[in-house]
C-alpha positions in Angstrom: 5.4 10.7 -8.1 2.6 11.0 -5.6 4.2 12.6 -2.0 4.5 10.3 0.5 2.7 11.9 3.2 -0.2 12.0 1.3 0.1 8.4 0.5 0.4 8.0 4.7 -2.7 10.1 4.6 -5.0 7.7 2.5 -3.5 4.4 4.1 -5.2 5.7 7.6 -8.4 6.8 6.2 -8.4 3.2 4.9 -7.0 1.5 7.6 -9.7 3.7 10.3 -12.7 3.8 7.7 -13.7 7.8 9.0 -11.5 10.5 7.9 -12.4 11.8 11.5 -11.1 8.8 12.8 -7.9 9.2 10.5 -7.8 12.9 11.3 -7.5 12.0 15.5 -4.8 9.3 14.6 -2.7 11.7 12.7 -3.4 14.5 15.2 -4.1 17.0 12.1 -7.5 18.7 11.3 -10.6 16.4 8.7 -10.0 19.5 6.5 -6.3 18.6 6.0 -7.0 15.1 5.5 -9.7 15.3 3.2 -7.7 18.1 0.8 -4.8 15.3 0.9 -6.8 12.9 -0.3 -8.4 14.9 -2.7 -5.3 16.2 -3.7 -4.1 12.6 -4.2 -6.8 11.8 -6.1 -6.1 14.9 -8.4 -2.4 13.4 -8.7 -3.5 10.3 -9.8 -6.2 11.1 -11.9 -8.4 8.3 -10.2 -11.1 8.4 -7.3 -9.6 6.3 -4.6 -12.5 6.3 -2.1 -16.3 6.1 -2.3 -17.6 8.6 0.1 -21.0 9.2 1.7 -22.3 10.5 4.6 -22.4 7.4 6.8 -19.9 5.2 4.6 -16.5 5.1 3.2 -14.9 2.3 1.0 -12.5 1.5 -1.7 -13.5 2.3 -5.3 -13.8 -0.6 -7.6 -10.8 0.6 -9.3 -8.6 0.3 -6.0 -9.6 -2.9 -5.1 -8.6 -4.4 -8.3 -5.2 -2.6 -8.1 -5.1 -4.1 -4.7 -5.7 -7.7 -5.7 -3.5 -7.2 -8.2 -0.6 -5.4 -6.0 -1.5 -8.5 -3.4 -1.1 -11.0 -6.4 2.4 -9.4 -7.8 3.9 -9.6 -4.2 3.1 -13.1 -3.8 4.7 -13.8 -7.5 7.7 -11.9 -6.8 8.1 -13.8 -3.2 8.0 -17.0 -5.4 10.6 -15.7 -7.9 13.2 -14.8 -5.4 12.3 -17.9 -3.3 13.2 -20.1 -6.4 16.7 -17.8 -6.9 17.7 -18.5 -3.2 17.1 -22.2 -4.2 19.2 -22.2 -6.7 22.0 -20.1 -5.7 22.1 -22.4 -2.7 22.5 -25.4 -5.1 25.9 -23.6 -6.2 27.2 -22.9 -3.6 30.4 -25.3 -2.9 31.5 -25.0 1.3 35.4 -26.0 1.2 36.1 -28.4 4.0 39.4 -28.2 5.5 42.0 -30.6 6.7 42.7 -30.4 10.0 
């Protein structure tokens, strides 16, 4: 299971779109945040991030998992959407005499 903190890590440098940037936010040095990523990367045995000097984005690989993440949480909403229908369908609220 990838560690969590690296996870944190990668969701900043996404979120800001500068591992400087991410590196100020999380108050640690670039070197740290790069070697999680990297590290993350290693863990995973997929390059998250396309890096260049003047650029950083997603790899095509991410963005389909992304999509697809997106797409699998709007299913599962659905699903328990339709369960809460039903189970409100059965239930029976006693009224009592008074």
């Amino acid at each position: 299971m990838s560690d969590l903190n690296a996870l944190i890590v990668f969701a900043k440098v996404v979120e800001a779109s500068s591992f400087s940037e991410a590196a100020r936010r999380l108050k640690m040095p670039i070197s740290t945040v790069s070697r999680r990523i990297a590290d993350l990367e290693d863990q995973l045995g997929v390059r998250l991030l396309e890096r260049s000097t003047r650029s950083l984005r997603l790899t095509v690989e991410i963005g389909i998992f992304r999509r697809r993440a997106a797409s699998e949480k709007l299913l599962a909403s659905i699903t328990l959407a339709k369960t809460i229908s039903a189970f409100k369908s059965l239930i029976i609220i006693p009224i009592m005499e008074i």
